[in-house]
N, C-alpha and C positions, 0 to 999 in steps of 0.2 A: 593747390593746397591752401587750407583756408591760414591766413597769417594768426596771431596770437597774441593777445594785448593782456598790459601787466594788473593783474587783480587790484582794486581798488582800497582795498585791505591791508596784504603783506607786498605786492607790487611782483610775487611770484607770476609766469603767467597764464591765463587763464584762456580758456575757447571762447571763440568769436560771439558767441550767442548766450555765453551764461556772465550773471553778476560778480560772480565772485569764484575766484579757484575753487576747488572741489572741499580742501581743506577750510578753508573760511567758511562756505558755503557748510555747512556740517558742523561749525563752532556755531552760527547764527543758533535761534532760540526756535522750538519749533512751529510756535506759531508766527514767528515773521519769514522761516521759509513758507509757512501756507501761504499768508497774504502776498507775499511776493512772485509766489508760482500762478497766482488767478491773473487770467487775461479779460479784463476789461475798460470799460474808458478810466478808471483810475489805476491803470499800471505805471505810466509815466508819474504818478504823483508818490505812489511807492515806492518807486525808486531813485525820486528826488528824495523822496523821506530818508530810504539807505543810506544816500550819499552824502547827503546834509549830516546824518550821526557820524558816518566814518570819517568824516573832515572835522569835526568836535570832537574827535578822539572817542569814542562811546567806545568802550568794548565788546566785542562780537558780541560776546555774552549776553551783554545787557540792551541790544537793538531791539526796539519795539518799533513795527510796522500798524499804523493806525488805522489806515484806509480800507 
């Protein structure tokens, strides 16, 4: 059974494989779930971008993914 680590957001907790609980993940803005769902050599840096906003307090709302 896969374990569960706490969402990065509300600390609710979230699957092994996604960024954010289903609930955060669905407040995000719609185009920073696109850029954050594309796999390529710039995913690690999108979601350095994520985490860098959610540690600044940025509100779900207002995350913009630039990569």
């Amino acid at each position: 059974m896969p374990t569960t680590t706490p969402c990065p957001s509300c600390r609710r907790p979230k699957g092994p494989a996604k960024y954010l609980c289903s609930d955060c993940w669905f407040t995000l803005p719609q185009p920073a779930r696109a850029a954050l769902n594309r796999r390529d050599d710039h995913a690690m840096a999108r979601l350095r971008e994520l985490h860098s906003q959610l540690a600044g307090g940025v509100p779900l709302t207002e995350i913009q993914v630039t990569r």
